[in-house]
C-alpha positions in Angstrom: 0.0 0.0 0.0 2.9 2.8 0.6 4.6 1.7 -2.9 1.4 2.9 -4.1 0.6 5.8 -2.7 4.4 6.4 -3.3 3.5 6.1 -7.1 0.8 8.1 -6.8 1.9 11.3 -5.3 4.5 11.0 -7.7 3.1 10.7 -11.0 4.0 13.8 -12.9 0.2 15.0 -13.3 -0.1 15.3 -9.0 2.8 17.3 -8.4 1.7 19.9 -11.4 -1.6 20.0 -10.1 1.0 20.7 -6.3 2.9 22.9 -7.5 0.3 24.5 -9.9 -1.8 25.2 -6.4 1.0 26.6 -4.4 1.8 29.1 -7.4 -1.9 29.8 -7.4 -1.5 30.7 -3.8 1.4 32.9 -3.8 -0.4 34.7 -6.8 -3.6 35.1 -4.8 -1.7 36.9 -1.9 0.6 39.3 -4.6 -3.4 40.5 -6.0 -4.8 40.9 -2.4 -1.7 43.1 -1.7 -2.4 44.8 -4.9 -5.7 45.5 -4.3 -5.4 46.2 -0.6 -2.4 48.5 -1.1 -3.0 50.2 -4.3 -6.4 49.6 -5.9 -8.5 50.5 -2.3 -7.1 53.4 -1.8 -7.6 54.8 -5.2 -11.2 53.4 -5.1 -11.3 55.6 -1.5 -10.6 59.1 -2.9 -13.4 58.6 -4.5 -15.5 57.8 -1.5 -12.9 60.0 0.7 -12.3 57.1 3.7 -10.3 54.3 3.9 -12.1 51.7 1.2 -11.4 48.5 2.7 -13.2 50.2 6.2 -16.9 51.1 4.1 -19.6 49.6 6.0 -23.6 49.8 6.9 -24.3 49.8 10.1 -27.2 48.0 10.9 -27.4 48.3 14.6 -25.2 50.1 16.5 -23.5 48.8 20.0 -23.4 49.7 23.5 -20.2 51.6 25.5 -19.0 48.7 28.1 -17.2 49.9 31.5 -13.7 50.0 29.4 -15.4 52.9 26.7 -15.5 50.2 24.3 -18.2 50.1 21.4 -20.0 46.2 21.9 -22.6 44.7 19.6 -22.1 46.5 16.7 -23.8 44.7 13.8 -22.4 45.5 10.5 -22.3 44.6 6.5 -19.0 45.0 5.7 -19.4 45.6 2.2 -16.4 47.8 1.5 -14.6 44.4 2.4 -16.8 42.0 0.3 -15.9 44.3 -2.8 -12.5 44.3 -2.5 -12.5 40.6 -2.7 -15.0 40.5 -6.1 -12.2 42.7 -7.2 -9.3 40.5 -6.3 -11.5 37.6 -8.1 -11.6 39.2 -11.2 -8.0 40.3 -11.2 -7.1 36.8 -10.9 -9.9 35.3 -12.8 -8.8 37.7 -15.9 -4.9 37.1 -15.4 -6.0 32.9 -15.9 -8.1 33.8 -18.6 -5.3 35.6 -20.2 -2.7 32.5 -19.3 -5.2 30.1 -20.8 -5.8 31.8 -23.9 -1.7 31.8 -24.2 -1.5 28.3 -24.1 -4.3 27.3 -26.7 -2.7 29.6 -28.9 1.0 28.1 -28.3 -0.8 24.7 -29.1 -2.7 25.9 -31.8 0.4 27.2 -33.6 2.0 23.7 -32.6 -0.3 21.9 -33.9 -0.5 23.7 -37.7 3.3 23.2 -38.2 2.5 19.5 -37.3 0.0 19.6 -39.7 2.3 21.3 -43.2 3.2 18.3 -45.0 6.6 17.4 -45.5 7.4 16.9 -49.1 5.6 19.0 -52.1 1.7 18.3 -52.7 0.1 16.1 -55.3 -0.6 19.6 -56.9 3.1 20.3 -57.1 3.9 17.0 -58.4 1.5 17.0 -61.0 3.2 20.1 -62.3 6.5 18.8 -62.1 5.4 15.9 -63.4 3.8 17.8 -66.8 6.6 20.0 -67.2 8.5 17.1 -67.5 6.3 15.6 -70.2 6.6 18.5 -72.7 10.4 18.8 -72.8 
């Protein structure tokens, strides 16, 4: 049984699928930062606070003994957009990787397809040309 698991996590496909993930991770955090660090706060001037900090407040909280604000119930929807925007970021830098690839394979795939030697056309020519001399 552990000579084939031991196959298994090795087979070529797992650790690309690995490796692909981990990559995908690190990417996920590099857009986050973006988006926290440079995309929010040019989203904010517009809304002139902190973008990542918009919220409704839908019921507001009591002062405790320390002058602390308890209870507060809140949509944090400045929050929830910055992550729609981090999904598209990264759902439009795949597409863009994806539609690199087909293409490399598409090109691959019509110089595997010019034939090798001259065409039946070509031949025929030849072949005539030959004929009336």
């Amino acid at each position: 049984m552990l000579k084939e698991f031991k196959e298994f996590a090795l087979k070529g496909s797992l650790l690309d699928i690995a490796v692909g993930f981990v990559m995908g991770a690190a990417f996920k955090s590099v857009v986050t930062a973006f988006t926290t660090g440079i995309v929010s706060p040019l989203i904010g001037l517009l809304f002139n606070t902190d973008f990542k900090d918009l919220k409704w407040i839908v019921k507001e909280g009591v002062a405790n003994a320390k002058g602390e604000i308890e209870g507060t119930i809140a949509v944090l929807y400045g929050e929830f957009i910055t992550t729609v925007i981090d999904f598209i970021i990264v759902a439009f830098i795949m597409f863009l990787i994806v539609k690199a690839v087909n293409r490399m394979k598409r090109k691959e795939e019509e110089i595997a397809v010019e034939p090798a030697g001259p065409t039946q056309e070509e031949l025929l020519i030849e072949i005539r040309d030959l004929l009336k001399k």
